[in-house]
N, CA, C and O atoms as a GROMACS GRO file, in nm:
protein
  472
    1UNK      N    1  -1.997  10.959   1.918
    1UNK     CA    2  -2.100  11.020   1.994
    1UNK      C    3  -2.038  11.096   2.112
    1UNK      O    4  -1.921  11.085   2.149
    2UNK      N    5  -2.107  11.152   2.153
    2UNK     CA    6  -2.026  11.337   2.259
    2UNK      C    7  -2.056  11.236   2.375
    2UNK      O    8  -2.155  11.167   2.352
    3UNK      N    9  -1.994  11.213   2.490
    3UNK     CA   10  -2.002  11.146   2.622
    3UNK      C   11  -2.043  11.300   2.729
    3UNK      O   12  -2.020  11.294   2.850
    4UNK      N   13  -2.097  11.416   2.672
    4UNK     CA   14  -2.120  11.472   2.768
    4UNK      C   15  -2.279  11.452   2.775
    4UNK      O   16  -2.357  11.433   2.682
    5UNK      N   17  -2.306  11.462   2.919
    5UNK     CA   18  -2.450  11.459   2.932
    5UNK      C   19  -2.545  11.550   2.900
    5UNK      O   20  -2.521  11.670   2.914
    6UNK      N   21  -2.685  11.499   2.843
    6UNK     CA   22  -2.763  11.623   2.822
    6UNK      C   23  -2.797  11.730   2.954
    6UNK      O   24  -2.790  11.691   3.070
    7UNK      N   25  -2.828  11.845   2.922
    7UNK     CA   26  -2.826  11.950   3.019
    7UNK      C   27  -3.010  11.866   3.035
    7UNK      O   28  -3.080  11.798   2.960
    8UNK      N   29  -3.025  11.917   3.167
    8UNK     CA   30  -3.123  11.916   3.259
    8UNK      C   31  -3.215  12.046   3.229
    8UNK      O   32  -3.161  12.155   3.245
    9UNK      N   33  -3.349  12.042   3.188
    9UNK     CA   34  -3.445  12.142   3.206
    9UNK      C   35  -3.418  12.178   3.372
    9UNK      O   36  -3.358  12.106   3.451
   10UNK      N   37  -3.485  12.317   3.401
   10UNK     CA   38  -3.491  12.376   3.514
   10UNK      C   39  -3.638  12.290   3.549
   10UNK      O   40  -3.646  12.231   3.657
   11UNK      N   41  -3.722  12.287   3.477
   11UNK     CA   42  -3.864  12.235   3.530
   11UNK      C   43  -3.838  12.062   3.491
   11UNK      O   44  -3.802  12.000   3.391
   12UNK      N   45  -3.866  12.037   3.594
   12UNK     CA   46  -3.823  11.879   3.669
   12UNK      C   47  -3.905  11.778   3.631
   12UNK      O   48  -3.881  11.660   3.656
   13UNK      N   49  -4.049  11.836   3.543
   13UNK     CA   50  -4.159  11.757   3.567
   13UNK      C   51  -4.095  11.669   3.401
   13UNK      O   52  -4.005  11.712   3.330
   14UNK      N   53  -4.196  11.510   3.373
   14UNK     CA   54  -4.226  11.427   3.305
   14UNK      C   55  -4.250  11.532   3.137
   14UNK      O   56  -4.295  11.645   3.118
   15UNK      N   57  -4.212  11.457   3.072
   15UNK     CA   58  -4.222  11.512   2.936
   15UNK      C   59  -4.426  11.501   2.922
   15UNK      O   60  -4.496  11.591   2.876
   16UNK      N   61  -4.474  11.376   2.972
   16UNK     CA   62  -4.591  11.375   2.935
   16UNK      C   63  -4.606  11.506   3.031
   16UNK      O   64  -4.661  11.601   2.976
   17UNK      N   65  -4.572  11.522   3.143
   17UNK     CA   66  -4.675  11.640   3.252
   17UNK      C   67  -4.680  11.784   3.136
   17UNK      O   68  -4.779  11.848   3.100
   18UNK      N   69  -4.528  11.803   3.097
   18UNK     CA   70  -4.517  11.949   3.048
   18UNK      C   71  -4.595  11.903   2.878
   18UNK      O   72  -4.614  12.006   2.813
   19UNK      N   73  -4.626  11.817   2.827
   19UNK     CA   74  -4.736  11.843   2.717
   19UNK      C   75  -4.922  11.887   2.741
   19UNK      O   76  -5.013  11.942   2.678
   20UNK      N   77  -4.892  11.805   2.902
   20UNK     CA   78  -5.062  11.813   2.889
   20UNK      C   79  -5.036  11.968   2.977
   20UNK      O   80  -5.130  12.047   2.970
   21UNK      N   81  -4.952  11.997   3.031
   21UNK     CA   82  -4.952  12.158   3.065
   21UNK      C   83  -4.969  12.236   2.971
   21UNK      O   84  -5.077  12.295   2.966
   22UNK      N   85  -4.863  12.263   2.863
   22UNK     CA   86  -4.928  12.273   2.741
   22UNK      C   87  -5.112  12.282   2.702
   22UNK      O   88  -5.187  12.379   2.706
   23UNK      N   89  -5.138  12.145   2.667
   23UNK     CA   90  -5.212  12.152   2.607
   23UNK      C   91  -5.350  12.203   2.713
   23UNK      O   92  -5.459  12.232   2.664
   24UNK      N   93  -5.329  12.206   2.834
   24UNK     CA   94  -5.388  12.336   2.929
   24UNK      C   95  -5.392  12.459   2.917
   24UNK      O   96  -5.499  12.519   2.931
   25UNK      N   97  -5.273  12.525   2.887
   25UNK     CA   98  -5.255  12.641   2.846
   25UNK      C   99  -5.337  12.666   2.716
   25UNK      O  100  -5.435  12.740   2.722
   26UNK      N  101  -5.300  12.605   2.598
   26UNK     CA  102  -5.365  12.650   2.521
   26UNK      C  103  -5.531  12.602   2.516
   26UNK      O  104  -5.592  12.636   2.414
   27UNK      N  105  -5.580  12.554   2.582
   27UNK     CA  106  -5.753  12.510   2.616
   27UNK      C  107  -5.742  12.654   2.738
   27UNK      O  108  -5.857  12.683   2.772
   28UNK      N  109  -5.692  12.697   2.770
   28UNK     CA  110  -5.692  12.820   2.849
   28UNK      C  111  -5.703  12.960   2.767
   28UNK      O  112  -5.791  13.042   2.795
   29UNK      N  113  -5.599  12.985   2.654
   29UNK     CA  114  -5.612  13.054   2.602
   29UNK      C  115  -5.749  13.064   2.461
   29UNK      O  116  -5.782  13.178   2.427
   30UNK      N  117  -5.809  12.958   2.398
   30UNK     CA  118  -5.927  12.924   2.414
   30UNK      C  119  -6.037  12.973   2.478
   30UNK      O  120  -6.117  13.058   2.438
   31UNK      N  121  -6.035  12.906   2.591
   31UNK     CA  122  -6.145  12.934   2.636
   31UNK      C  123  -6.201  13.132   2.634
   31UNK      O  124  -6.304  13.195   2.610
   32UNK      N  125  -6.032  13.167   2.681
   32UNK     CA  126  -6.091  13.324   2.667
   32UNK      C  127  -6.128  13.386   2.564
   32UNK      O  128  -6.212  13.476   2.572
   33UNK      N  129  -6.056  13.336   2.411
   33UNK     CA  130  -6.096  13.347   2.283
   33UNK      C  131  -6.258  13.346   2.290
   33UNK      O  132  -6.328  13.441   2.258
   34UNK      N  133  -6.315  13.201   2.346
   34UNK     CA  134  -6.430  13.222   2.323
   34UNK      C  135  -6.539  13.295   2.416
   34UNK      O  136  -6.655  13.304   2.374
   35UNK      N  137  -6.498  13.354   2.560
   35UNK     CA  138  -6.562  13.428   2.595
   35UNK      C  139  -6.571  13.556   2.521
   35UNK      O  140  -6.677  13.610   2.488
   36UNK      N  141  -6.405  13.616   2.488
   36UNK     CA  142  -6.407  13.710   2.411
   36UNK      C  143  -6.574  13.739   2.300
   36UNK      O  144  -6.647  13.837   2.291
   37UNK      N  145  -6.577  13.576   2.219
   37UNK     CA  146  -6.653  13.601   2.088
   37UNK      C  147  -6.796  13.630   2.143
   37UNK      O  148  -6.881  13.693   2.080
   38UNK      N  149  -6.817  13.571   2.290
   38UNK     CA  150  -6.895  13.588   2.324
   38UNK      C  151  -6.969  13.721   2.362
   38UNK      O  152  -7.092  13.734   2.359
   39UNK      N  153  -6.867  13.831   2.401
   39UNK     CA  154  -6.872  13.971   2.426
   39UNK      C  155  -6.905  14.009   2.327
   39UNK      O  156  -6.980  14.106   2.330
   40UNK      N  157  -6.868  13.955   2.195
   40UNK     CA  158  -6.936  14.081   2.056
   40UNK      C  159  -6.997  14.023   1.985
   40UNK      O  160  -7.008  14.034   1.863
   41UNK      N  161  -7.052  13.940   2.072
   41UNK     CA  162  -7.182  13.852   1.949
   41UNK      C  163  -7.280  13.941   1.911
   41UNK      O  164  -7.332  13.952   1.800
   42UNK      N  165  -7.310  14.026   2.047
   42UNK     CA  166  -7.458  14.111   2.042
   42UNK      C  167  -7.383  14.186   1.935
   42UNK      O  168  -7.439  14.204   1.827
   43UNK      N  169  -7.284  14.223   1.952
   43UNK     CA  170  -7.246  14.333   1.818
   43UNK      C  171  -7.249  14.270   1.689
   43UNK      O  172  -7.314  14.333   1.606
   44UNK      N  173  -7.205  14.178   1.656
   44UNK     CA  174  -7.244  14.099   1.514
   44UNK      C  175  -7.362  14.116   1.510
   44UNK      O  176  -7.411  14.185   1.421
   45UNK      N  177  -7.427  14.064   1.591
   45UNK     CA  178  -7.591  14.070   1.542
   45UNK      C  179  -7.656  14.165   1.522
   45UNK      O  180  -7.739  14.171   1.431
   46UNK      N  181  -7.633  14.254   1.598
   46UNK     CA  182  -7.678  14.439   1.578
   46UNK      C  183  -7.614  14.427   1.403
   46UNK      O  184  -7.697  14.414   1.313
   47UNK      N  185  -7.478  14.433   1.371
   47UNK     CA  186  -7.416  14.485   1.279
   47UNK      C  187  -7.480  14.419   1.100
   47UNK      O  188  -7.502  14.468   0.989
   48UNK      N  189  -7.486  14.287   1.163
   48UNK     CA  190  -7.541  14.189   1.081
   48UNK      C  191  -7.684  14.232   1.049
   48UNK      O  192  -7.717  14.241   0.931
   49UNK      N  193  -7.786  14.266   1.165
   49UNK     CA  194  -7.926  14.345   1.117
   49UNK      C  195  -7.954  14.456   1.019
   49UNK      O  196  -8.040  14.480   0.934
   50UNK      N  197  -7.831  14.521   1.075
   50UNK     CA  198  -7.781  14.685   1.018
   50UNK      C  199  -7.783  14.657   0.862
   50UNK      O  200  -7.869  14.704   0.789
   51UNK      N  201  -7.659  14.558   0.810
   51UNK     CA  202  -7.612  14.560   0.714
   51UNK      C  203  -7.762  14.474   0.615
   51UNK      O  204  -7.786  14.507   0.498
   52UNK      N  205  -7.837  14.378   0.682
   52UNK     CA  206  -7.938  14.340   0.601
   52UNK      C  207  -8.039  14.428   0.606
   52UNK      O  208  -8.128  14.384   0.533
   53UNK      N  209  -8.060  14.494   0.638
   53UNK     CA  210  -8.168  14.696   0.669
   53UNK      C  211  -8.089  14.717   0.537
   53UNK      O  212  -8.149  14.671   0.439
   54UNK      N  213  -8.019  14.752   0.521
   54UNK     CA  214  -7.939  14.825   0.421
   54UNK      C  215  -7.994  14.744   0.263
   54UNK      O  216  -8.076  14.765   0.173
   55UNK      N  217  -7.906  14.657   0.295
   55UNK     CA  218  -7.948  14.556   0.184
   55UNK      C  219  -8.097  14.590   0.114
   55UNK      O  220  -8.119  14.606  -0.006
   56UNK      N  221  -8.186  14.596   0.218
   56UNK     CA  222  -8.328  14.557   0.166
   56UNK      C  223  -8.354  14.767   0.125
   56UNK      O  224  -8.424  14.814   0.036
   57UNK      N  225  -8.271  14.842   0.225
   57UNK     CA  226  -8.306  14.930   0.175
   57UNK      C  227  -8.273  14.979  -0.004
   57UNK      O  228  -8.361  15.022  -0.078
   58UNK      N  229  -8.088  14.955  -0.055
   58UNK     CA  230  -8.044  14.893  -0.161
   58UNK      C  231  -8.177  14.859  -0.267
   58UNK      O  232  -8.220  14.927  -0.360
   59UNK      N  233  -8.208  14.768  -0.230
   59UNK     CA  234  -8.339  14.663  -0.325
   59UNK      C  235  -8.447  14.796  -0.348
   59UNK      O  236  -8.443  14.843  -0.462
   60UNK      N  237  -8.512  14.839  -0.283
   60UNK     CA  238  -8.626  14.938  -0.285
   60UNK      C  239  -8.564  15.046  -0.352
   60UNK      O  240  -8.633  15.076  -0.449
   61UNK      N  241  -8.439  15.135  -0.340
   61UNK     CA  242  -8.397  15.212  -0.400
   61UNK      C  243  -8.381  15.169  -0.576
   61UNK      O  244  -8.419  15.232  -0.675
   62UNK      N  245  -8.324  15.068  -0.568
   62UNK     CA  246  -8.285  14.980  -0.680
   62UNK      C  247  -8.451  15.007  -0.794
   62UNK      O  248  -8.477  15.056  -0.904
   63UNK      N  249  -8.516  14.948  -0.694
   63UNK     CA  250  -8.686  14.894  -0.799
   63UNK      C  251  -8.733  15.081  -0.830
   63UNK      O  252  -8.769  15.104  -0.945
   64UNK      N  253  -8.732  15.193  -0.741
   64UNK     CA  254  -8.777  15.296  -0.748
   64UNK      C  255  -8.713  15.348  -0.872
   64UNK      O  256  -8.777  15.415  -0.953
   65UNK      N  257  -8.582  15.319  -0.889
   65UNK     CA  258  -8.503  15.387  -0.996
   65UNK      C  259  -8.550  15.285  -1.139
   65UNK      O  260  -8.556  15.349  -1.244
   66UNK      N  261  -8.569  15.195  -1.145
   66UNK     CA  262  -8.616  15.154  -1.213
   66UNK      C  263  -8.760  15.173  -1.296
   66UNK      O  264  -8.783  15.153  -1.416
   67UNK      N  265  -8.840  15.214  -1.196
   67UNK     CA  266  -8.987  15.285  -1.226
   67UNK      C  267  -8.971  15.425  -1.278
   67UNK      O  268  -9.054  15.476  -1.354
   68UNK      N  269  -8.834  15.500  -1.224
   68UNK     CA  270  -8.849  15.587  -1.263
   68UNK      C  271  -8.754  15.622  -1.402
   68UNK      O  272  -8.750  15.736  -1.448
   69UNK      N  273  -8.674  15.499  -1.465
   69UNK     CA  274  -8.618  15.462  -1.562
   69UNK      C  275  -8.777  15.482  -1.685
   69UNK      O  276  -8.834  15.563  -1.757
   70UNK      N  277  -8.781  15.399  -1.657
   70UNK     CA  278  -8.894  15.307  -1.727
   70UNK      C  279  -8.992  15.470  -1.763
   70UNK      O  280  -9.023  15.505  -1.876
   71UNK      N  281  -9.032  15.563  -1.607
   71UNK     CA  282  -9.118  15.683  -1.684
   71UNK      C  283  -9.023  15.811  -1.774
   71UNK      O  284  -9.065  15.916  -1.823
   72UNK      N  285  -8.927  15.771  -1.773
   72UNK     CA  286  -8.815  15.860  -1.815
   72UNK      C  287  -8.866  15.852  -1.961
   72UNK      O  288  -8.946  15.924  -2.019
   73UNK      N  289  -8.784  15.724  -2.011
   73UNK     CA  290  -8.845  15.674  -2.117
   73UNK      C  291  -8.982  15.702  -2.209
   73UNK      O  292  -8.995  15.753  -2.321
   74UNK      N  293  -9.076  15.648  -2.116
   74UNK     CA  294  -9.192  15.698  -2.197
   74UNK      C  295  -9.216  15.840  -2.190
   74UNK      O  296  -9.314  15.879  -2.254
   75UNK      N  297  -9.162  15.910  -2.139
   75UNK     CA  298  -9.167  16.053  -2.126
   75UNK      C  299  -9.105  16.159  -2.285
   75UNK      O  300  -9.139  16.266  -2.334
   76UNK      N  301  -8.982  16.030  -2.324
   76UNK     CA  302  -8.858  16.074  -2.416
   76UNK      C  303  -8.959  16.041  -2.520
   76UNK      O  304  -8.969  16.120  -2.613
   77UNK      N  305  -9.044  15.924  -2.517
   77UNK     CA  306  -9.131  15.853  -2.633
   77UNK      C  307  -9.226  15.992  -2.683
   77UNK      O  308  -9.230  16.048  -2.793
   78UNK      N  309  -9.296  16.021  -2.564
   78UNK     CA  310  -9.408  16.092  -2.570
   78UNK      C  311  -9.352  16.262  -2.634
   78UNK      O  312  -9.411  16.313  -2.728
   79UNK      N  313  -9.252  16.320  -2.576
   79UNK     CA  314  -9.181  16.449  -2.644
   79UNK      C  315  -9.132  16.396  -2.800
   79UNK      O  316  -9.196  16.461  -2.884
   80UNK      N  317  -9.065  16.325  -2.846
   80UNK     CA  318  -9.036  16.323  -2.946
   80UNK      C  319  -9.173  16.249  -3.026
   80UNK      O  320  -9.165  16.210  -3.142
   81UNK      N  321  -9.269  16.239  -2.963
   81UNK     CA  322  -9.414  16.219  -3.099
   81UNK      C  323  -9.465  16.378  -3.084
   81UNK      O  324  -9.508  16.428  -3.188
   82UNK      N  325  -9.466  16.448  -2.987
   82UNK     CA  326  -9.519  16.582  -2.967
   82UNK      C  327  -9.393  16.685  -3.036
   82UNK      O  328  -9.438  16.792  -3.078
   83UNK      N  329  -9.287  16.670  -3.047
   83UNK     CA  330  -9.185  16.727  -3.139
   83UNK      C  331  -9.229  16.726  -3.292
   83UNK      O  332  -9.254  16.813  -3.375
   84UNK      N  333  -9.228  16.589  -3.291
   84UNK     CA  334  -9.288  16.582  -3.438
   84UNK      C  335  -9.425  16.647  -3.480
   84UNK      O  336  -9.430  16.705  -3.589
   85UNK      N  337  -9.497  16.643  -3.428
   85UNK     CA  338  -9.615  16.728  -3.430
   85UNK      C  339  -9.575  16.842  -3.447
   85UNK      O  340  -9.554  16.864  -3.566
   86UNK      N  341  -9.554  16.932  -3.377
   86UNK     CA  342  -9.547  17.065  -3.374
   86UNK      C  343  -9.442  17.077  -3.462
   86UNK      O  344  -9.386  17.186  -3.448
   87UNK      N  345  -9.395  17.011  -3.542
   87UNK     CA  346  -9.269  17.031  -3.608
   87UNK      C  347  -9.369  17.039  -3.765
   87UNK      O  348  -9.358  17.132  -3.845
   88UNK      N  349  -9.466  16.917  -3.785
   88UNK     CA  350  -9.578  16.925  -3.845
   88UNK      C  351  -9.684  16.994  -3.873
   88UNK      O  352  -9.739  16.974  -3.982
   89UNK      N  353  -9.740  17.098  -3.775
   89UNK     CA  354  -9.814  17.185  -3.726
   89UNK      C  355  -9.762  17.344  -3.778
   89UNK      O  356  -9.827  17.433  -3.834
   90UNK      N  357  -9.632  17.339  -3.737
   90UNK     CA  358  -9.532  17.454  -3.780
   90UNK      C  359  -9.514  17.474  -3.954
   90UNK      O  360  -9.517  17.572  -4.028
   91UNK      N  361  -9.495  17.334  -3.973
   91UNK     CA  362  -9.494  17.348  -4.141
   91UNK      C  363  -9.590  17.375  -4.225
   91UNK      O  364  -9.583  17.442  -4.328
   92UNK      N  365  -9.686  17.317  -4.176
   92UNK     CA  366  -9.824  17.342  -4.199
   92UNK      C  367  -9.899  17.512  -4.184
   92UNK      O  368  -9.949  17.562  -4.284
   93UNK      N  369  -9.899  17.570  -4.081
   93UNK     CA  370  -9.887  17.700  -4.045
   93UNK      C  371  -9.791  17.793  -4.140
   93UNK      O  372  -9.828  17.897  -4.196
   94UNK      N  373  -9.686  17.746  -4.147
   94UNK     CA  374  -9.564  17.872  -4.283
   94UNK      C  375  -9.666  17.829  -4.377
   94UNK      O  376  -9.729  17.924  -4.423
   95UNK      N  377  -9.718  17.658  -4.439
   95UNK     CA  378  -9.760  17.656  -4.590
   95UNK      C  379  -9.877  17.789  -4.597
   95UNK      O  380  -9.860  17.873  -4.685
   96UNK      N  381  -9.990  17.803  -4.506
   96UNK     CA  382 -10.094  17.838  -4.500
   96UNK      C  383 -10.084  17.989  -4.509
   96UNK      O  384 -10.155  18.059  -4.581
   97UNK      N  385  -9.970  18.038  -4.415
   97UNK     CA  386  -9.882  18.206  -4.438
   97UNK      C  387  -9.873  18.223  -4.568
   97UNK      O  388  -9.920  18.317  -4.632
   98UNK      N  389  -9.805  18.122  -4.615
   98UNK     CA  390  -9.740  18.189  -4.725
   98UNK      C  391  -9.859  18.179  -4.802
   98UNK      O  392  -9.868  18.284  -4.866
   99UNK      N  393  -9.964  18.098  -4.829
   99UNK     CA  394 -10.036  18.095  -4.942
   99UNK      C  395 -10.103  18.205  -4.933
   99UNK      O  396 -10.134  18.270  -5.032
  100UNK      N  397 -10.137  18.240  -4.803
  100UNK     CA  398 -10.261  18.350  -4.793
  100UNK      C  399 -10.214  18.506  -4.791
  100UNK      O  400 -10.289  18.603  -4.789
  101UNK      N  401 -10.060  18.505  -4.792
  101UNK     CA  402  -9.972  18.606  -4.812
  101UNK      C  403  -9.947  18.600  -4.948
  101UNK      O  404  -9.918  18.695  -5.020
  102UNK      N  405  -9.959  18.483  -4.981
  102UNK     CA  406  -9.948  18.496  -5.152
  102UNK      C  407 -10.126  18.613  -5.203
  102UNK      O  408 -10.113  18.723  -5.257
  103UNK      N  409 -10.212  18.578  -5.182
  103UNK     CA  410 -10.295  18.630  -5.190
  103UNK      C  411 -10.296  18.737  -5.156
  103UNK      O  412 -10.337  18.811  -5.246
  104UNK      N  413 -10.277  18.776  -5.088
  104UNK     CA  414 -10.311  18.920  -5.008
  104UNK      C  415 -10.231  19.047  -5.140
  104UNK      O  416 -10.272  19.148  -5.198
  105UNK      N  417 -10.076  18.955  -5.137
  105UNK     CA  418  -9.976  19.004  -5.238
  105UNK      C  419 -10.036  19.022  -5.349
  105UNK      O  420 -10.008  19.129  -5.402
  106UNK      N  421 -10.115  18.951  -5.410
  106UNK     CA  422 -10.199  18.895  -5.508
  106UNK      C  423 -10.322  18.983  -5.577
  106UNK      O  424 -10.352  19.008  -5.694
  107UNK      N  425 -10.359  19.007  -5.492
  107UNK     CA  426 -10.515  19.085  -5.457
  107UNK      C  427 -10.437  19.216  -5.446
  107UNK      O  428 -10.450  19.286  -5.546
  108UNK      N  429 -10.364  19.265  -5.354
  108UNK     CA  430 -10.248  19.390  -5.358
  108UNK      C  431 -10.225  19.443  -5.470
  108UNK      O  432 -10.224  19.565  -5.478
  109UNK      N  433 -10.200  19.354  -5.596
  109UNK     CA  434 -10.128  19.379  -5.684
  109UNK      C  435 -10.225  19.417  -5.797
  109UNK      O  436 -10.214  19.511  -5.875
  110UNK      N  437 -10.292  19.354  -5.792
  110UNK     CA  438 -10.463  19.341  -5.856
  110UNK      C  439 -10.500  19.520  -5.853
  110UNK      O  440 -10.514  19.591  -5.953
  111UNK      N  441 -10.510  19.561  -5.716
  111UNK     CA  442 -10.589  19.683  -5.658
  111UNK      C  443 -10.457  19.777  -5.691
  111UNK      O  444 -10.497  19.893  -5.708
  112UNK      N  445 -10.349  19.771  -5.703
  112UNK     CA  446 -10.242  19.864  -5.741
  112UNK      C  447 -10.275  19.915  -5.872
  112UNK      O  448 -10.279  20.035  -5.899
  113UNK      N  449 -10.306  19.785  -5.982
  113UNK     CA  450 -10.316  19.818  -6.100
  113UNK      C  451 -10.419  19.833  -6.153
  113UNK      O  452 -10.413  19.849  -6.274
  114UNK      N  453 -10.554  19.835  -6.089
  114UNK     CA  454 -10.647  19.887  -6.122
  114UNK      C  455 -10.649  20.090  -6.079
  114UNK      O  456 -10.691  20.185  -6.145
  115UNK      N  457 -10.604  20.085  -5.988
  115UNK     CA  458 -10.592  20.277  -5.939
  115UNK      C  459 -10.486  20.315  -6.033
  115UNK      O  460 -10.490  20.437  -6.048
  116UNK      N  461 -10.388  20.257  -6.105
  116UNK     CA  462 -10.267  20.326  -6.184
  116UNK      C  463 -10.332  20.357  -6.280
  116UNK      O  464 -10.331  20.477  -6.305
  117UNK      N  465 -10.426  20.254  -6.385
  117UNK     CA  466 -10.523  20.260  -6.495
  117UNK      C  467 -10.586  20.426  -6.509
  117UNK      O  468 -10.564  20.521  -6.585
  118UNK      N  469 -10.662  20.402  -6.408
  118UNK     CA  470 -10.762  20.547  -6.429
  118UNK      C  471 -10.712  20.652  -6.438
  118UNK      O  472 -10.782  20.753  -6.452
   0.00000   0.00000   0.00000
């Protein structure tokens, strides 16, 4: 074992004094921590209001798009039964052309060959 003596702290005080100094200091540094939190509480709470505003605004946007999902839809329903229709309507219309153009052709052809006769 070394026979030289331990060196001497400059601060003179009791090992217990310099722990509870210590543990002063840091209940010191503390305490300002929590004044600090105290300074931006109002701001959390402002920020915290803000962000649940949002939220609820979110939700309402959310349900609107949804309503307007939903009329999209029956909108796509309703054009493609009215597509079909007029798609029906259209075919129907050429059959009726042509038949009555068949006639006309018909009757045309009729009156051609009765004036060639004489």
């Amino acid at each position: 074992m070394n026979e030289e003596p331990t060196q001497d702290f400059p601060d003179r005080r009791s090992f217990e004094e310099r722990v509870f100094a210590r543990f002063d200091a840091v209940d010191s540094r503390l305490e300002k921590l929590e004044s600090r939190s105290y300074d931006t509480k109002p701001i959390w709470e402002r920020a915290l209001k803000e962000i649940l505003e949002a939220r609820q605004d979110v939700i309402e946007v959310k349900s609107r798009v949804g309503v307007l999902e939903s009329e999209v839809a029956s909108m796509r329903t309703d054009y493609g039964a009215i597509r079909i229709e007029f798609e029906d309507l259209k075919r129907e219309l050429i059959r009726q052309l042509s038949r009555r153009l068949d006639l006309v052709m018909e009757n045309h052809g009729r009156s051609t060959r009765r004036y060639s006769r004489r």
